[in-house]
Each structure stands twice: as C-alpha cells, then as structure tokens.
N, C-alpha and C positions, 0 to 999 in steps of 0.2 A: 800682484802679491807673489810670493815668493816662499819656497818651500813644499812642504806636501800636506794635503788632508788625511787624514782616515775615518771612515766613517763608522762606525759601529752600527750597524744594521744597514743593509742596501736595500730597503725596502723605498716606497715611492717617492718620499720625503730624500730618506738617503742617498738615493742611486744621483736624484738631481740635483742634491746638494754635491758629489763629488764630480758630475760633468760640468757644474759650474767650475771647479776649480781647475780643472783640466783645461777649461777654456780660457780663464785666467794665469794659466800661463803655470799650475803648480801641478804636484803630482799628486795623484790621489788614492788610494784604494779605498777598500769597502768590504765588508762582511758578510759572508751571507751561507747558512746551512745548506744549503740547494746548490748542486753541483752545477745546471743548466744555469741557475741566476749568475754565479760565478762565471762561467764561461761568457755569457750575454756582457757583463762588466768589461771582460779582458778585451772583449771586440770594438769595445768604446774606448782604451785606453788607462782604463781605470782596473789595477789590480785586483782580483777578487781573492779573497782570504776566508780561509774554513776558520770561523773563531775560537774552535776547538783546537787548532794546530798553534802550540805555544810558542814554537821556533817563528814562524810566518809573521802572530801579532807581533813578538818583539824587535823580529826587524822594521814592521812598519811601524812600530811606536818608534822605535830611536829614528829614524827619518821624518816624523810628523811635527809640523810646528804646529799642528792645530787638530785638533780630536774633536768629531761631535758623533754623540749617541743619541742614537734614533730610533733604535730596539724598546718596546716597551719593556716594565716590569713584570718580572713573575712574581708567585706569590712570596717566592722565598728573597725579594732582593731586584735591585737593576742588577742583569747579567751583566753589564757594557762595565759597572764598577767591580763585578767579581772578576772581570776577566784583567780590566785595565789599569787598577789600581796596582796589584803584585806585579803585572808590565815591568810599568813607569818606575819604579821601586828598586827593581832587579835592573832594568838598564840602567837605570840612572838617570837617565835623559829628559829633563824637562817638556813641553811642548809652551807654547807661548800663552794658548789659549784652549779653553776645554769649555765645548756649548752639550747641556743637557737639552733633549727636546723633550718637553713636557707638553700637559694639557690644560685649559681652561677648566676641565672638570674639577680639579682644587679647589677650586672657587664654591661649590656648591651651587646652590639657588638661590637665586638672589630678588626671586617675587616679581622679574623685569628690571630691575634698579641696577646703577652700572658696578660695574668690579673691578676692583684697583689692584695692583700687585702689592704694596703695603697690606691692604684687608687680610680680617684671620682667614686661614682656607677651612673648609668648613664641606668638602669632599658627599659628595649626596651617593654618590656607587662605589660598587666594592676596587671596580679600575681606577677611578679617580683618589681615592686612600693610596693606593697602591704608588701613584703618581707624586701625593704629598710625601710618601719617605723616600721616595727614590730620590725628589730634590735634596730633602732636609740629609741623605746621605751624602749625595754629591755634596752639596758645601759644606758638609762637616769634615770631607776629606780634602777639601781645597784648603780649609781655614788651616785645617793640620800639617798639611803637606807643602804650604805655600806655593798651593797652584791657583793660576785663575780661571774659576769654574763661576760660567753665567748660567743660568735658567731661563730659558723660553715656553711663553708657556701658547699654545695653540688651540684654537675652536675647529669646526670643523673644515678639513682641508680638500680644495676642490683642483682641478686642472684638466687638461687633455687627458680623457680616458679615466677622469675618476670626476663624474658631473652629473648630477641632474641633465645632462642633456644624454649624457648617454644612457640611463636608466630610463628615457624617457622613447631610447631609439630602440632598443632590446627588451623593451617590454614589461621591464620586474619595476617601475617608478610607481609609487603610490604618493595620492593626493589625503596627506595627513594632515586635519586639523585639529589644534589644541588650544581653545581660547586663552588666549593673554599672554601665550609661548611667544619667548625671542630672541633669537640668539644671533652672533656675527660668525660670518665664515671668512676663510682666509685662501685666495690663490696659490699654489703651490709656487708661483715662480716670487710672490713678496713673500710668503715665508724665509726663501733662498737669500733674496737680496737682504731681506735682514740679518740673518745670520753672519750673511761677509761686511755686512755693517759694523758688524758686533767684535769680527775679527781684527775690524780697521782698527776699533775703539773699544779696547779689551776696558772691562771694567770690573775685578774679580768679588764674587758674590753676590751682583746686582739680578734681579729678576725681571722680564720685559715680556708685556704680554704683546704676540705681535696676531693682529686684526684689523679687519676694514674696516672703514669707518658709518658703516649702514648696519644696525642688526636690522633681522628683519624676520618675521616670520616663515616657518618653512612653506605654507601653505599657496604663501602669495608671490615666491620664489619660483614652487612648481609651474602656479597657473600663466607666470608670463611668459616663461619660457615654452611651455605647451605653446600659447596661443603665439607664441616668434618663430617655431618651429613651424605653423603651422597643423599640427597635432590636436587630436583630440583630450580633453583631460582627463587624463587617469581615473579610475572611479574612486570613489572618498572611502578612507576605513578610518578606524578609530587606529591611536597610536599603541594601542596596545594590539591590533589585529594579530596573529601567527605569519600573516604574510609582511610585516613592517619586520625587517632584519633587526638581531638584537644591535647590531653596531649603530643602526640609524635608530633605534629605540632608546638607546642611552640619550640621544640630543636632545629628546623630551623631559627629560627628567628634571630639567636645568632651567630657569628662564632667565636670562640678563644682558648685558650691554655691556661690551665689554671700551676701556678704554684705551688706546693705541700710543696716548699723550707722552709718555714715558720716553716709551722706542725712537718716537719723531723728535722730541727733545735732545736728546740723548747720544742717538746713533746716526741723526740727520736722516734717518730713514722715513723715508713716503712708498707706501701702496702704487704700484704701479694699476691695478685695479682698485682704487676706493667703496667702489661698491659693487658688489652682487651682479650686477647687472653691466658694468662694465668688463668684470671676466668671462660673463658667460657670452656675451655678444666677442669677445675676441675666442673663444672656443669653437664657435660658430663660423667665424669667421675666415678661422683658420683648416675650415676640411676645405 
C-alpha cells in the first residue's frame, strides 16, 4: 500500500493498527494526549500528534490517504469528527478511505440470537448509544462531503497484553457466570487485517461487523484457559460483583452471536484466529 495512515487515537487498537502500516510500507501517525505515549509512537516510527495542535493534524491530514478513528465518543460527540472533519475541509485534501471503529454494543441484546449489520441497533448502555451516533454522524458527513466512510463495528477485543491470560497471571481474572450469556470476541491482530481489507476494498457507507467465528461464553473461556495454564480457577462471583471492572461488566449486559459473513464476503477477509481458543493458545505460545 501506499501513502500514509493517521490514526485518531493510539490507544491499543490504534497504535497496531498504524505499525501495520509502517510495516506495509506507508507512513503513519497517530494521536494521542499523553506526551510518553507520543514519544513511545515516534521510537516505532510512527509520528505522534497532540490532537489538540491544529497545525500538526492538518499536516497529517493533507498527507493521509486513509484515516481511522479509534478514539471513543464522548458524551458531546466523536471527537475524531470534531477535530477531523473542519481538517479535511480547510485543507482541502481528500483522503481515499476513512474507517470508524465502533462497537457491537449497537446491537443491544439480542436474548443469544445472532446480529447482522442491517438489524435496527437497539444499544442496551449508555457507551453503546453513544457509539450509534458517532456512526450515524460519520456517515452523515461521508454522504455530505462525498467521503468514503465505513463502519466497523467490534466485540470484545483481546491480544498480547490485553487477555484473559493475563488477568489470570496478575491476579485481578474473575470466574463470572451468567446463564445463557454469549458473546464473540475478536483478536486484535484480525481486527487489523480487516481493516487494510477494507482499505484494499473501500466501499463508502457500508457497515462490517468484524468477529470470530465461536461466541462463546465468558465463563467457559476463563476455565480452559486456567486449566492450559495450568492455574487454579479464579473464585466465581456474580457479574455484578464490585470486583468485576465496569468495562468487563458492560460484556454482560448483551447476549448474541454475532455474524462475521458480510466482512468474509465482501473484504475476502478470514480470522487468522477463528476461535477463542486458537488466539489465546498463540498468546501463550508466544512468551
């Protein structure tokens, strides 16, 4: 590929989405309020950018053939469209392709039953609301502005250093059960590959949910991993416990399946971990 990315948020999602592109041969920055994360960025190669410094975004918007936001919303708005929409605007400069990363929380609950990207969103938390207008703004300023802006939407996302293996190495992992919960999670490195899927094959205002192809219960996730570790299992709490983080308390709220058919169709994209259990055995694999 060719050209550069910018990333709106370098958070964990972001930072590996712009050392893909680095590695792909493009140039990249990435955003980020935190002067160390900034700096950690610059020593990989990838430009770090205060998204407050409007001189800084604009040059890297006139150099970016492809924008993706990663930043969640605040209550007032996606920041990534207050910042980069007057950008794009004032430079003038197109970019080729612009990915929003969203969430499966749109979705609501779905009682176990699967969720299609067509389906009404039907958002069950106040993040997940938040999520449905940050898309419905993104492509209302694509359709306006004749940019092409896709939607991704994600479940929960795992990789090196962000796993059940390592909640279960440091101590804080709890063994939560919620009969009839079940939901798909997503490797951080196929969320990646899908997205430069997507860049291959811009397709403006299309929505793609990208997931494994296993939901699965959280419960029965922890215990095999405990027992592949070697490990004791965690003691059981309810999911509403005070010690269940509100971030990992949100994944309760939801139960469904989600479907990946779209993105494989579409983007030719396949799950380098299809299941659950094939990412976390290369997690593993890889200390």
């Amino acid at each position: 590929m060719t050209g550069s990315l910018l990333v709106f948020g370098g958070g964990y999602v972001g930072r590996r989405a712009a050392i893909e592109a680095v590695r792909q041969g493009m140039g990249a920055f990435a955003t980020s309020r935190d002067v160390g994360r900034r700096d950690a960025l610059e020593e990989l190669g990838i430009g770090g950018l205060d998204p407050s410094d409007e001189g800084a975004l604009g040059s890297a918007v006139s150099k970016a053939s492809a924008i993706l936001i990663t930043a969640p919303p605040e209550a007032s708005g996606c920041p990534g469209l207050k910042a980069l929409i007057p950008t794009i605007t004032a430079t003038g400069v197109f970019p080729d392709w612009i990915g929003y990363v969203s969430s499966t929380a749109v979705y609501g609950d779905r009682d176990g039953g699967w969720a299609f990207e067509d389906d009404e969103l039907n958002a069950s938390s106040l993040e997940g609301a938040r999520r449905v207008r940050a898309e419905a703004d993104w492509l209302d300023a694509g359709r306006g502005m004749g940019l092409t802006v896709q939607v991704f939407r994600l479940p929960g996302i795992y990789g090196p250093g962000r796993s059940v293996v390592d909640r279960l190495r440091d101590g804080t992992a709890r063994l939560v059960r919620k009969p009839g919960q079940i939901f798909n999670r997503i490797h951080v490195d196929d969320a990646i590959s899908g997205l430069f899927a997507s860049i291959a094959r811009p397709n403006p205002g299309r929505a793609y949910t990208l997931a494994d192809d296993e939901p699965a219960p959280a419960d029965v996730v922890m215990e095999w991993t405990a027992d592949r570790m070697g490990l004791a299992r965690p003691a059981e709490v309810c999911w509403t416990d005070p010690s269940v983080s509100e971030a990992m308390r949100r994944f309760y709220l939801d139960s469904k399946r989600l479907s990946n058919a779209r993105a494989k169709a579409e983007l030719g994209w396949r799950p380098a971990y299809p299941s659950w259990r094939d990412g976390i055995t290369a997690i593993l694999s890889a200390d």
